[in-house]
C-alpha positions as a Markdown table, in Angstrom:
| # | Residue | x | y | z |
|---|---|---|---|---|
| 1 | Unk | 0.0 | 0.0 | 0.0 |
| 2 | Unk | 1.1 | 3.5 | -0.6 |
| 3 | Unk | 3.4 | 5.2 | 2.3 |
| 4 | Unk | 2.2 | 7.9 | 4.3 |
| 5 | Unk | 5.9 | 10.3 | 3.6 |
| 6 | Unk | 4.3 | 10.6 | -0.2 |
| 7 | Unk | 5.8 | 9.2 | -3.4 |
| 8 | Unk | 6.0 | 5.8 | -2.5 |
| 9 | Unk | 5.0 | 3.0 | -4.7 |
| 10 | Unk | 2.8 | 0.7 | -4.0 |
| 11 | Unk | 4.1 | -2.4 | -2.7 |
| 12 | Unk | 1.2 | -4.4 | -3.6 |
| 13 | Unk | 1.4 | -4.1 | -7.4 |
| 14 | Unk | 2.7 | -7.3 | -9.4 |
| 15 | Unk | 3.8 | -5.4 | -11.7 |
| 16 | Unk | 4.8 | -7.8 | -14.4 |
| 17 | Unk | 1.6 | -9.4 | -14.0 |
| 18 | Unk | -0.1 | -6.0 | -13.8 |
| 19 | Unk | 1.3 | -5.2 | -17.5 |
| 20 | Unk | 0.4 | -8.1 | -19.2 |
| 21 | Unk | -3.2 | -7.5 | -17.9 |
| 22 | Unk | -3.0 | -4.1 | -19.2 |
| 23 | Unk | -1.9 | -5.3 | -23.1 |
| 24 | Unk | -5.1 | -7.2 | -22.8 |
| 25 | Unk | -7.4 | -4.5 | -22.0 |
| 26 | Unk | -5.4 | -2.5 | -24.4 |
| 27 | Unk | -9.0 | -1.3 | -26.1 |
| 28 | Unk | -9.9 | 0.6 | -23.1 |
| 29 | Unk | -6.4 | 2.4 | -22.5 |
| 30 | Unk | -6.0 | 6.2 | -23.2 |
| 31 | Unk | -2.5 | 5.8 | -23.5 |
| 32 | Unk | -2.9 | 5.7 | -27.6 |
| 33 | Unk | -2.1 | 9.6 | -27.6 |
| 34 | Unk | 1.4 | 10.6 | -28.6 |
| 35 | Unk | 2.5 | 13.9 | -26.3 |
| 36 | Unk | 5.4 | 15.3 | -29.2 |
| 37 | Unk | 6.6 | 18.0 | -26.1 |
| 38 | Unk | 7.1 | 18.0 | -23.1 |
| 39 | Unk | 4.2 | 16.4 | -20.3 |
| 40 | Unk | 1.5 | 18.3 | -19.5 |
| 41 | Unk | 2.0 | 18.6 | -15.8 |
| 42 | Unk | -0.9 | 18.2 | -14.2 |
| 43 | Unk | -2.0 | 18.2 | -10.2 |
| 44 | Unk | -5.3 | 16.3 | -9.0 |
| 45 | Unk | -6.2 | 17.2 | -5.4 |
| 46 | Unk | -8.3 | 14.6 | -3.6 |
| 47 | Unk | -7.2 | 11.2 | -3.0 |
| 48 | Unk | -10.4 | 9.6 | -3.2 |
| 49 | Unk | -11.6 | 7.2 | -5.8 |
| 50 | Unk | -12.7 | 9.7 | -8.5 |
| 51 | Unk | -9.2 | 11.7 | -7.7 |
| 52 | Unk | -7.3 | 8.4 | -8.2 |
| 53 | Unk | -9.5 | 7.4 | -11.4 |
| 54 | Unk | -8.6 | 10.8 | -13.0 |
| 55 | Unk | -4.9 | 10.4 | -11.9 |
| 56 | Unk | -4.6 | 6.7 | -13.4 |
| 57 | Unk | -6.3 | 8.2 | -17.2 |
| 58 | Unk | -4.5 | 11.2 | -17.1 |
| 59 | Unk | -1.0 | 9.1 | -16.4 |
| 60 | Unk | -1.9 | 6.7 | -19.2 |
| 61 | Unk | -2.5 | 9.5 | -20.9 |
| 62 | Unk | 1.3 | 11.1 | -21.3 |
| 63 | Unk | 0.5 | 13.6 | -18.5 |
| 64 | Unk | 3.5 | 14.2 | -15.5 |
| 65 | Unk | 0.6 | 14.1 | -12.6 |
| 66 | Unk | 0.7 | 14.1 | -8.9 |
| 67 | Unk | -1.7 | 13.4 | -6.8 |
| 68 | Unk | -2.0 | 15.4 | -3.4 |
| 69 | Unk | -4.3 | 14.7 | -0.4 |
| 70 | Unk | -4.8 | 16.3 | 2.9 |
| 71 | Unk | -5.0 | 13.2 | 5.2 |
| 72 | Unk | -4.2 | 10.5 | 3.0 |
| 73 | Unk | -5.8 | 8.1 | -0.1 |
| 74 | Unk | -9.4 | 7.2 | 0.4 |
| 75 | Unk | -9.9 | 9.1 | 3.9 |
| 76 | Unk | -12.9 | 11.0 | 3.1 |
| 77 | Unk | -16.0 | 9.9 | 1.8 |
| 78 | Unk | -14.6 | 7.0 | -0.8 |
| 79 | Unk | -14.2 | 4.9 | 2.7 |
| 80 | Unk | -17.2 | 5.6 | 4.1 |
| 81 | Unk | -19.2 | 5.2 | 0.8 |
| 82 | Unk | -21.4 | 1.9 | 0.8 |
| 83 | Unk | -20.5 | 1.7 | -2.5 |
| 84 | Unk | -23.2 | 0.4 | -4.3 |
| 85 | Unk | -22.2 | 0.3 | -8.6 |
| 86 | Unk | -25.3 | 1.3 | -9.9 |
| 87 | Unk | -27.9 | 3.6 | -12.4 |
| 88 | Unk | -30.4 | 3.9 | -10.0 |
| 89 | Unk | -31.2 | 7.6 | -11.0 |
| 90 | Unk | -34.7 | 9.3 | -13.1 |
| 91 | Unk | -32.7 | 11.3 | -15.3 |
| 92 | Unk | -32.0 | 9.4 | -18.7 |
| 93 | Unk | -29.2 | 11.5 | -19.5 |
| 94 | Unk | -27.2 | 11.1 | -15.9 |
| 95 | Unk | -28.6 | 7.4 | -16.2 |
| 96 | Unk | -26.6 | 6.6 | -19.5 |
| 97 | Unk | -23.9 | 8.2 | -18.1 |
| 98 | Unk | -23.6 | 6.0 | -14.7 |
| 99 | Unk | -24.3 | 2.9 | -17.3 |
| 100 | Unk | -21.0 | 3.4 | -19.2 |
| 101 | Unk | -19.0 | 3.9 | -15.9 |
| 102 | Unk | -20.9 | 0.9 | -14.9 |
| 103 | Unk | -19.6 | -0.7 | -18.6 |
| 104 | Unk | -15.7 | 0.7 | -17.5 |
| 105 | Unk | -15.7 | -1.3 | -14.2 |
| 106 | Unk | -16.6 | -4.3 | -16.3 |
| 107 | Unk | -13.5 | -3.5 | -18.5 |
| 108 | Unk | -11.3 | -2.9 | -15.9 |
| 109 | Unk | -12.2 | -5.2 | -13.3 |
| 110 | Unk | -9.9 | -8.0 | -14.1 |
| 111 | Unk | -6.9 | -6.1 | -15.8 |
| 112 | Unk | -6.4 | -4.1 | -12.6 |
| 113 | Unk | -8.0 | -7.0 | -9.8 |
| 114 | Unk | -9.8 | -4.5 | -8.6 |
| 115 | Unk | -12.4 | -7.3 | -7.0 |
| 116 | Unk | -15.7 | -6.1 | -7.9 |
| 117 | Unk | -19.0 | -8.5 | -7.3 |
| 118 | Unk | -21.4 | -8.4 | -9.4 |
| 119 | Unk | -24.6 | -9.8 | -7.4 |
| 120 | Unk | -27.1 | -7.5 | -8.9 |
| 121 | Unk | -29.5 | -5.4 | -7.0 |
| 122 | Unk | -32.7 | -6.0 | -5.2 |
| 123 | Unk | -35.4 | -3.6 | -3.9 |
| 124 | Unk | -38.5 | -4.1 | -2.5 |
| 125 | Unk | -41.1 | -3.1 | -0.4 |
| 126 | Unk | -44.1 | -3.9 | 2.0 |
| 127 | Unk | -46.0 | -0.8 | 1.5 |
| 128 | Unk | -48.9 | 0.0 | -0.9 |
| 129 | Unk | -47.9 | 3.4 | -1.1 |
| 130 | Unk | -44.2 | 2.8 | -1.8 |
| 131 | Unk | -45.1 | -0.1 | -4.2 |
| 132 | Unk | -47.0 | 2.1 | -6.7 |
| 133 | Unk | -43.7 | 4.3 | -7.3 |
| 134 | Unk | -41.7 | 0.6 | -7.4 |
| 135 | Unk | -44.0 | -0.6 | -10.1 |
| 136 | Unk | -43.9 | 3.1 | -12.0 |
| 137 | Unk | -40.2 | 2.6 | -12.0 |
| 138 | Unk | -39.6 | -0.6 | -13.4 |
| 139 | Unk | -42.4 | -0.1 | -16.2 |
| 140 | Unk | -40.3 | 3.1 | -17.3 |
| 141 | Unk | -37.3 | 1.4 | -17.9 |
| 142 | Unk | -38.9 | -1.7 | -20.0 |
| 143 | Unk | -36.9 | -2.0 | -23.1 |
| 144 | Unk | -33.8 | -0.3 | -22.0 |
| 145 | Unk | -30.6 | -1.5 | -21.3 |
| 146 | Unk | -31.5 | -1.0 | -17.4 |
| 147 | Unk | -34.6 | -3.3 | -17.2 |
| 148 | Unk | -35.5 | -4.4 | -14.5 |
| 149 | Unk | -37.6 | -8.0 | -12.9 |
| 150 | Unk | -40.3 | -7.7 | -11.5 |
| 151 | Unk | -40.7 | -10.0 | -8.7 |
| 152 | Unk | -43.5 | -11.7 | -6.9 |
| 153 | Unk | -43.2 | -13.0 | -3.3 |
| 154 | Unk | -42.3 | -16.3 | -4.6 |
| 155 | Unk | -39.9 | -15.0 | -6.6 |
| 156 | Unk | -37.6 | -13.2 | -4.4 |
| 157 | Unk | -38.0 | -16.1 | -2.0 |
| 158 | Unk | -36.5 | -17.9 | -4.8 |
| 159 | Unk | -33.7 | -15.6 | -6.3 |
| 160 | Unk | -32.8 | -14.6 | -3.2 |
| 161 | Unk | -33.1 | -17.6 | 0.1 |
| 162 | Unk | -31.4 | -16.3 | 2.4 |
| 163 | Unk | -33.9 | -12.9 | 2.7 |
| 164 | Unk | -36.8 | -13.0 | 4.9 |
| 165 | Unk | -38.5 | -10.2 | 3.4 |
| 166 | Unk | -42.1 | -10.1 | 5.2 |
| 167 | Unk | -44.9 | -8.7 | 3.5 |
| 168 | Unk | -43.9 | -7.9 | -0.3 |
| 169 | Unk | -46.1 | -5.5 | -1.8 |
| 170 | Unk | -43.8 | -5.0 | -4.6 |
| 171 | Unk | -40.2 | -5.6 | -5.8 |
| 172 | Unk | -37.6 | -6.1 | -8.9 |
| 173 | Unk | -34.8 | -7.0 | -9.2 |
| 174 | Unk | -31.8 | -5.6 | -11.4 |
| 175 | Unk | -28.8 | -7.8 | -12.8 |
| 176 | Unk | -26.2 | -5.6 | -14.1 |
| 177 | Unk | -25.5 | -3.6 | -10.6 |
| 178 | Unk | -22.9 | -4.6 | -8.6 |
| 179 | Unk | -20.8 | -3.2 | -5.6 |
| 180 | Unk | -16.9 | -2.5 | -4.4 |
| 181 | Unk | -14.7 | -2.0 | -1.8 |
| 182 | Unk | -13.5 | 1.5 | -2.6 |
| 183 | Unk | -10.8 | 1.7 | -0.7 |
| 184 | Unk | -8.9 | -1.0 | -2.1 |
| 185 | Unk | -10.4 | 0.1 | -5.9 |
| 186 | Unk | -8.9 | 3.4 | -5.5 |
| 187 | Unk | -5.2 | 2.1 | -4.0 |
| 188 | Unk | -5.7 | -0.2 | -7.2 |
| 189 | Unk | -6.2 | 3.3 | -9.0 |
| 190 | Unk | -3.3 | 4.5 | -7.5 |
| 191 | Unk | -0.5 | 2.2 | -8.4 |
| 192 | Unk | -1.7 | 1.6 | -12.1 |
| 193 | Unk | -1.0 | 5.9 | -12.1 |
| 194 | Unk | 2.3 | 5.4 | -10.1 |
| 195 | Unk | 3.3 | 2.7 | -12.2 |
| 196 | Unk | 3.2 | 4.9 | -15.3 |
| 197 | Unk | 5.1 | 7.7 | -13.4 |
| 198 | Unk | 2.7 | 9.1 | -11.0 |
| 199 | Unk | 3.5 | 10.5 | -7.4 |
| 200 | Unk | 1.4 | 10.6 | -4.9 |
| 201 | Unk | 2.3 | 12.8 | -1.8 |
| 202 | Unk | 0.3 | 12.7 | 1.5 |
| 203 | Unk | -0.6 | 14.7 | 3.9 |
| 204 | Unk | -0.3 | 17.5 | 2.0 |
| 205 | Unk | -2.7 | 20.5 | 1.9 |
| 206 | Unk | -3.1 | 23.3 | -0.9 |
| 207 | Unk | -2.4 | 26.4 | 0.8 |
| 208 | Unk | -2.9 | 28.8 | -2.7 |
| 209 | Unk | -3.2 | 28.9 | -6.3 |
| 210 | Unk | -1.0 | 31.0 | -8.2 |
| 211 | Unk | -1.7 | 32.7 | -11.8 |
| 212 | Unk | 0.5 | 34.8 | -14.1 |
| 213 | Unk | -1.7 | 36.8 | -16.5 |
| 214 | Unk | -5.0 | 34.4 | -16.4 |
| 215 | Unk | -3.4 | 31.9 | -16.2 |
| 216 | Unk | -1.8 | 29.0 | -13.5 |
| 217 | Unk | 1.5 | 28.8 | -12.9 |
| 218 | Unk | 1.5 | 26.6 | -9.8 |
| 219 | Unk | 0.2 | 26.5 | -6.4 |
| 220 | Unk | 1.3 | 26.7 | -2.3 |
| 221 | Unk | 1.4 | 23.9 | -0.5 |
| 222 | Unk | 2.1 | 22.8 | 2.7 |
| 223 | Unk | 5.2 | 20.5 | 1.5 |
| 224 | Unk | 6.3 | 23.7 | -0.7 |
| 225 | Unk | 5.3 | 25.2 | -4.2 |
| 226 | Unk | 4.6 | 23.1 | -7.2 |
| 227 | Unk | 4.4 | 23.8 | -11.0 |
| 228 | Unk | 1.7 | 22.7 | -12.5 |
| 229 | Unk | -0.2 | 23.6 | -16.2 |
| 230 | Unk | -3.5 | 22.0 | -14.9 |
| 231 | Unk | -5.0 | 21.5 | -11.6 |
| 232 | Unk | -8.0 | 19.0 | -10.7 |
| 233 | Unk | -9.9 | 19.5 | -7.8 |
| 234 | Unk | -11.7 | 15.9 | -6.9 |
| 235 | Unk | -11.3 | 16.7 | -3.4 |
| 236 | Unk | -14.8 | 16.0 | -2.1 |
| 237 | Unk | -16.4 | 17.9 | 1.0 |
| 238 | Unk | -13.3 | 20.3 | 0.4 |
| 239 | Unk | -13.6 | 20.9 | -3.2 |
| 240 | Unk | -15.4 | 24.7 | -2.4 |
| 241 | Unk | -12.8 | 26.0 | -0.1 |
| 242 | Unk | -10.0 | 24.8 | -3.2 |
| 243 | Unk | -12.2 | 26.7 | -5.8 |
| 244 | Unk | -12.5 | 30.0 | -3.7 |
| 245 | Unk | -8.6 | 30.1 | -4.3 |
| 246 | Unk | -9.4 | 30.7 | -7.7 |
| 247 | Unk | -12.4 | 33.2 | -7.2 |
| 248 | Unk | -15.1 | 30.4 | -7.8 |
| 249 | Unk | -18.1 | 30.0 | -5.6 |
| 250 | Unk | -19.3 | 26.5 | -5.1 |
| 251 | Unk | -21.8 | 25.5 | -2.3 |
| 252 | Unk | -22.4 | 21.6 | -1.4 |
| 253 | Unk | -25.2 | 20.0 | 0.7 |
| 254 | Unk | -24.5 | 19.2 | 3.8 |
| 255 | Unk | -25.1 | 15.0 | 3.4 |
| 256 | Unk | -24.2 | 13.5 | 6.4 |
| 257 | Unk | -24.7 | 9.2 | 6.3 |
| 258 | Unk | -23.6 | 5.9 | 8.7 |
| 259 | Unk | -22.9 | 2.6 | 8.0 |
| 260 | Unk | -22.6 | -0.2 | 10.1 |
| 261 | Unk | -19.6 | -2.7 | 9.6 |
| 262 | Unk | -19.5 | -6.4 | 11.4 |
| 263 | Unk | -17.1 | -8.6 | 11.4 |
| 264 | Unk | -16.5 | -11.0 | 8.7 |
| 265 | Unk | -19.1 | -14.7 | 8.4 |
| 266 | Unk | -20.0 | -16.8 | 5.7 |
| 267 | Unk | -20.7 | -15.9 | 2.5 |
| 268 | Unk | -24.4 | -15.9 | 2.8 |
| 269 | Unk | -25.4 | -13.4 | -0.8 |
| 270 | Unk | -23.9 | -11.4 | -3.0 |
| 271 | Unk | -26.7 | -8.8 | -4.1 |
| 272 | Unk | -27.0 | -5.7 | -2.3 |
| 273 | Unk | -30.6 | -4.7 | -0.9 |
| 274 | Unk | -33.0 | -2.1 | -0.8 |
| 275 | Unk | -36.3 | -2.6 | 2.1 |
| 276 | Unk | -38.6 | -1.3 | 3.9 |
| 277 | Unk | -38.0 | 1.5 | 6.1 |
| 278 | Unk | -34.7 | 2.7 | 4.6 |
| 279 | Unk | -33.0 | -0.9 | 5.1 |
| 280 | Unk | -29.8 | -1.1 | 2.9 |
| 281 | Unk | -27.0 | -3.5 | 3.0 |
| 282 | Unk | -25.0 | -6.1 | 1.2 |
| 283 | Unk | -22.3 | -8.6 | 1.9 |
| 284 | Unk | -18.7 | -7.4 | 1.2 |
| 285 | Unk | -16.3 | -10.0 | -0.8 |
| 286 | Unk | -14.4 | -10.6 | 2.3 |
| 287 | Unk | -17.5 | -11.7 | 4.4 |
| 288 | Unk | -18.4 | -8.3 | 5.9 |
| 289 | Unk | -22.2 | -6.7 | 6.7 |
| 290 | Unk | -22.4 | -2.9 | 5.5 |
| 291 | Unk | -25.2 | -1.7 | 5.6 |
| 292 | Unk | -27.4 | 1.8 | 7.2 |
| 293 | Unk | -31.3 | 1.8 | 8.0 |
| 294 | Unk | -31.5 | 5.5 | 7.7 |
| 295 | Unk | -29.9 | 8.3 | 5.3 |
| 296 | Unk | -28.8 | 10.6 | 7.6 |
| 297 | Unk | -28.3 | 10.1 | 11.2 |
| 298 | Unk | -31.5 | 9.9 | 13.2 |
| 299 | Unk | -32.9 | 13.3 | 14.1 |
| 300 | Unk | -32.7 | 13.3 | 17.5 |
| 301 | Unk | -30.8 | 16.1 | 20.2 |
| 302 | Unk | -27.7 | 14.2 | 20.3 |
| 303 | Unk | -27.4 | 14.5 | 16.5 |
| 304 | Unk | -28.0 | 17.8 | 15.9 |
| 305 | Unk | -24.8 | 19.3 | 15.3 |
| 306 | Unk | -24.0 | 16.5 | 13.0 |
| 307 | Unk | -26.8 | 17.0 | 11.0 |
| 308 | Unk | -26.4 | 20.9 | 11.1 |
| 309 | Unk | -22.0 | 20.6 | 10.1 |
| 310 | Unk | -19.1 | 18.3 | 9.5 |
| 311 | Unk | -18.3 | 17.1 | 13.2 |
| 312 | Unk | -17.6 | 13.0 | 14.5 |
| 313 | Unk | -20.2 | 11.6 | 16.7 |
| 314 | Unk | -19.5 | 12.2 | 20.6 |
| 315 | Unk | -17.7 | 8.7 | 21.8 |
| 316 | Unk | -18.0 | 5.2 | 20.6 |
| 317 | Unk | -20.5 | 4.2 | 23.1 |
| 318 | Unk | -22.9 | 6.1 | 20.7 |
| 319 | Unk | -21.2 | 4.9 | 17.9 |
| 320 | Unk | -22.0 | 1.0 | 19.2 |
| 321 | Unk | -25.6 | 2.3 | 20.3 |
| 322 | Unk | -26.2 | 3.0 | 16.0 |
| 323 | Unk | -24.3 | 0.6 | 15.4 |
| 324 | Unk | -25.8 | -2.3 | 17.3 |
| 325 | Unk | -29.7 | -0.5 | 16.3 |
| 326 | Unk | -28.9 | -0.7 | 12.6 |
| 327 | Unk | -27.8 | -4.0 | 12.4 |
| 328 | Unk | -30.9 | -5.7 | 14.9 |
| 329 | Unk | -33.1 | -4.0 | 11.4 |
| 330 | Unk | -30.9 | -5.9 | 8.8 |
| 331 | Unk | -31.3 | -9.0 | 10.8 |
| 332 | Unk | -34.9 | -8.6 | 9.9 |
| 333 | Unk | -34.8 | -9.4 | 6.5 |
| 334 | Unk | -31.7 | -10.9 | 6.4 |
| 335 | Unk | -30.9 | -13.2 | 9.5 |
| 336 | Unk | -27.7 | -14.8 | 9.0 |
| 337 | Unk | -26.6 | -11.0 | 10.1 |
| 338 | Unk | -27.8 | -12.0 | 13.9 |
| 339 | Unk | -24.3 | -14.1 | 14.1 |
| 340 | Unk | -22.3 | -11.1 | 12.9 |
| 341 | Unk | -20.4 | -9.0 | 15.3 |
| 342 | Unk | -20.4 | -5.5 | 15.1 |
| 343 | Unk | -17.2 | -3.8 | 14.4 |
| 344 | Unk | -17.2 | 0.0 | 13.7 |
| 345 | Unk | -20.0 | 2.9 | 12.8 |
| 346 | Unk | -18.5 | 4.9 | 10.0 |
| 347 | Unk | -19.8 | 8.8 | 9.9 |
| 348 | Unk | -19.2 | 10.0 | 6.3 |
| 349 | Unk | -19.9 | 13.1 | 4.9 |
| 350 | Unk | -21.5 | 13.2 | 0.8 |
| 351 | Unk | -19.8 | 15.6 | -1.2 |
| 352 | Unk | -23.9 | 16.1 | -2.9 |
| 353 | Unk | -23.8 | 19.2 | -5.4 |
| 354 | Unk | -26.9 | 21.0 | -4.4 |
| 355 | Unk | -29.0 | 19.8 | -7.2 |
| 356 | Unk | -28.3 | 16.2 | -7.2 |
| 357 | Unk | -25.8 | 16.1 | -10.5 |
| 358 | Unk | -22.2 | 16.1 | -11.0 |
| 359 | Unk | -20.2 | 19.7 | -11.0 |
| 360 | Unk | -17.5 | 18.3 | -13.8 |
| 361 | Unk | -15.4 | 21.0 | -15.8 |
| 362 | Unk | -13.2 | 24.4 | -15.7 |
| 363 | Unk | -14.5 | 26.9 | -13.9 |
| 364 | Unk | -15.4 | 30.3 | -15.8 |
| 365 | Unk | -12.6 | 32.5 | -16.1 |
| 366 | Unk | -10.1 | 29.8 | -15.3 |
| 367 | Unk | -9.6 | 27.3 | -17.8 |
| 368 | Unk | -6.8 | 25.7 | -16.0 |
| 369 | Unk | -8.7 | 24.9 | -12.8 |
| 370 | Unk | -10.7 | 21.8 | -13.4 |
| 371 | Unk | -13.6 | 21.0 | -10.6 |
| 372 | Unk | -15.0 | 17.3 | -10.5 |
| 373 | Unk | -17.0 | 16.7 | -7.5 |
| 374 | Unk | -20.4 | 14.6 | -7.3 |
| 375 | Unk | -22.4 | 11.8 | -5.2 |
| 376 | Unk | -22.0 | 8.7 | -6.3 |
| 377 | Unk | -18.4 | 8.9 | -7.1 |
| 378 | Unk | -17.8 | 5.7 | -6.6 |
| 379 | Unk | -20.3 | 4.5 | -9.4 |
| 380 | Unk | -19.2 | 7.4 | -11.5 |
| 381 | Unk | -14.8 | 7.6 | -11.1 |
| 382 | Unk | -14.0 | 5.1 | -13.8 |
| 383 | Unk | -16.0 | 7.1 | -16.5 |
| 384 | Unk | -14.9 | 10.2 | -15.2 |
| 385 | Unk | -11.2 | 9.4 | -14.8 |
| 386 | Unk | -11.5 | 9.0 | -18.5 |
| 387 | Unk | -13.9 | 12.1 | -19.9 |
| 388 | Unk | -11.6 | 14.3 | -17.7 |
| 389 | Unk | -8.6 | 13.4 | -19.1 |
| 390 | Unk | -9.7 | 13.8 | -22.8 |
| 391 | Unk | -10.8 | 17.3 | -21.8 |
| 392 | Unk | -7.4 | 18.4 | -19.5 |
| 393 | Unk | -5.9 | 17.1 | -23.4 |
| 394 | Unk | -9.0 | 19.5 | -24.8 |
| 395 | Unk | -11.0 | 17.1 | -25.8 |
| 396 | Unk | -14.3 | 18.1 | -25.1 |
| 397 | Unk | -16.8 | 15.7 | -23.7 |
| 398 | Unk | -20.3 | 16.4 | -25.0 |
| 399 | Unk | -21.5 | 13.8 | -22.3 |
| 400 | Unk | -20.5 | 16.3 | -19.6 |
| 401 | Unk | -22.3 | 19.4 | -21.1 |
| 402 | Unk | -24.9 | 19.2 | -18.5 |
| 403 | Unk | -22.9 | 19.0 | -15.4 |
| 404 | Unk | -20.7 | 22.5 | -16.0 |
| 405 | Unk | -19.6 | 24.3 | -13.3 |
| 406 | Unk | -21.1 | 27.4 | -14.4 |
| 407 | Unk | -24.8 | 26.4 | -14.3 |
| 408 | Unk | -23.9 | 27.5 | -10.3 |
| 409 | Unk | -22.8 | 31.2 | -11.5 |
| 410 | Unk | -24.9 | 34.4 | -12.0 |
């Protein structure tokens, strides 16, 4: 794994067997372009998984890149994300989109061992009300490349034994999601970009931006100045602070969400779940439950300031207290869970754009300083590592012409 002095490589890369994986998936790889002058030097702040993404395509790409966090790779949200692969979204346009990152995982799965499982998705519900929007949904998307089964009781029993679901007033059932652990995806990222000549330098903080005549010349940073041509700001819950150094103004929802993590058992499924009440969880490769029963932390007195800013929960006895409620809801519908010991509560905090959709280009009047910041990231890095790239190389990406920055000015 990566070294917390910066610049280390990975020691978990095989690189000779890494390479050959590569020449196979040779169709995907941006590193076709020839750069005839010398690399475009480019930074990407934010360690997380659509930071590392970008830094792998833009190092495949001929680019000299660094990557710089503030704490460290995968930190922030990317380790508290449940990480659910998915296009589970109304908009057809952000939909296609999340179904070719979806498509990119598939590609680069194997090459880069990034240990993806691919146990499709599940939702369902007891309620009448919440069934007729269920049913709405999975009528819209008949004949697309996202349709989804509709299930009866008997059905779900059948696709899925080990659930004991209740009532079932409605459900479906979707086959090309799946779900990750993001942190080791983005160290996988990570040493792909350092094996082509990447650094990566942790903890290290951007302290300012510097520009000669409109245009950047390099930045401050708390391990000393860097040169740089382009700058990409992945950097999650942080990303508006970084674009105020360049005279931007970006605002983020405050998204605050928990997840509970047991201990490892028996692989009892591989789909993830959607139930009643706000029940979500799955079964992580390495035997794990993960999984919340709430979006946000319950609103109650001894949550308000976390659900007001960005601040840890007060001890770990109320961390067990979630913890131990949120897993007694999965073992509801899913009771193998009941043998699982809890482990740790994750707090994470959603770096959710106010509207709901990506923020994804150069901000006005700065055409060096590139934002890309969204929910979802972890469904979303793989395509984005590679749109971003072709425009820091200024190929414009039609697919990202409704997520500009500048929808957020005036």
């Amino acid at each position: 794994m990566l070294g917390s002095s910066g610049n280390r490589e990975g020691s978990s890369i095989r690189r000779r067997e890494l390479l050959r994986g590569f020449a196979a998936a040779s169709v995907y790889s941006l590193s076709r372009r020839v750069i005839a002058r010398a690399p475009l030097k480019v930074v990407v702040v934010g360690g997380g998984i659509v930071g590392a993404s970008i830094a792998m395509h833009l190092a495949q790409a001929g680019a000299a890149v660094t990557v710089l966090d503030r704490i460290g790779p995968a930190k922030g949200a990317t380790e508290k994300s449940f990480a659910w692969i998915n296009t589970y979204v109304s908009d057809p346009h952000y939909r296609a989109m999340r179904l070719q990152s979806l498509l990119a995982y598939r590609a680069l799965d194997i090459p880069l061992e990034l240990g993806i499982t691919w146990g499709g998705y599940l939702n369902w519900t007891d309620s009448e009300a919440e069934a007729h929007d269920i049913r709405s949904y999975a009528t819209s998307l008949a004949g697309t490349p996202y349709a989804l089964r509709t299930l009866s009781a008997a059905e779900l029993a059948r696709i899925s034994p080990c659930l004991t679901p209740g009532p079932v007033a409605s459900a479906y059932f979707s086959a090309i999601d799946g779900h990750a652990d993001p942190v080791w995806v983005t160290y996988r990222f990570l040493d792909r970009a350092q094996l082509l000549g990447a650094k990566v330098v942790f903890p290290c903080e951007v302290t300012g931006l510097d520009f000669r005549r409109g245009r950047l010349a390099g930045m401050s940073t708390t391990r000393g100045r860097l040169v740089a041509d382009r700058v990409v700001v992945a950097a999650g819950t942080n990303t508006p602070h970084l674009l105020s150094m360049a005279g931007f103004s970006l605002r983020l929802a405050h998204a605050p969400g928990i997840l509970a993590h047991t201990l490892p058992i028996a692989e009892v499924t591989k789909m993830v779940y959607d139930g009643p009440r706000s029940v979500s969880f799955k079964q992580m490769a390495n035997g794990r439950i993960v999984g919340t029963d709430a979006p946000a932390p319950p609103d109650l007195p001894a949550h308000r300031e976390i659900r007001d800013h960005v601040v840890d929960f007060a001890d770990d006895a109320v961390r067990a207290m979630h913890g131990t409620r949120v897993l007694e809801h999965i073992a509801a519908y899913l009771p193998a869970a009941r043998a699982a010991t809890f482990d740790r509560l994750t707090l994470g905090f959603r770096p959710m754009p106010t509207d709901g959709f990506p923020v994804v280009g150069a901000i006005p009047g700065c055409p060096d300083v590139y934002v890309a910041v969204t929910h979802s990231g972890v469904t979303l890095a793989p395509i984005l590592g590679e749109y971003v790239s072709r425009e820091i190389f200024a190929e414009e990406q039609d697919s990202l012409a409704p997520y500009r920055p500048s929808r957020f000015t005036g």
